[in-house]
N, C-alpha and C positions, 0 to 999 in steps of 0.2 A: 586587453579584451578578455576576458571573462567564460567560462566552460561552464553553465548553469544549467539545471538538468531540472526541468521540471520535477514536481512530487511525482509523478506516478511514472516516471522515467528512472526515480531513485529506486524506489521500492520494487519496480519490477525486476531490477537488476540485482539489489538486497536479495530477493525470493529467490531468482536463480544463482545466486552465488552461493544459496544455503541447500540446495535442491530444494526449494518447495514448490510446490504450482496450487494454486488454484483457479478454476472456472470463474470467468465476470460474471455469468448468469447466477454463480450463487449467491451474487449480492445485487438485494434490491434497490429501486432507485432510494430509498428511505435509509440504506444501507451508508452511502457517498454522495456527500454535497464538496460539488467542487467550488469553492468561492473564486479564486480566480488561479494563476497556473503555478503560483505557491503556497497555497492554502488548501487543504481539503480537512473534510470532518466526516470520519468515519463510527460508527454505530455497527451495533448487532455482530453476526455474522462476519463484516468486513473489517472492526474493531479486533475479535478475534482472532484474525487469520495476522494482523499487524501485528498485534500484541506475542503470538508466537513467533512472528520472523524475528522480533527484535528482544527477544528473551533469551538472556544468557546461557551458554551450552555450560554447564556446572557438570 
């Protein structure tokens, strides 16, 4: 049996492991298209806020 964590079960956990938080309302619905509960496509605003959590601490 298998421990599979949705995308947005990962990433919430990523953010808080790194202290980051951000607001949902900052990201529009144009922001996150969820295709289905392994897949998402993130844009704008909510693009960025990924793109920091997962950028190397140098």
């Amino acid at each position: 049996m298998t421990d599979d964590k949705s995308v947005m079960a990962v990433l919430v956990e990523a953010a808080e492991n790194k202290g980051m938080w951000s607001d949902i309302s900052d990201f529009s619905d144009e922001d996150v298209e969820c295709l289905n509960q392994d897949v998402m496509i993130f844009r704008g605003k909510a693009y960025e806020f990924i793109d920091r959590l997962f950028q190397s601490s140098e």
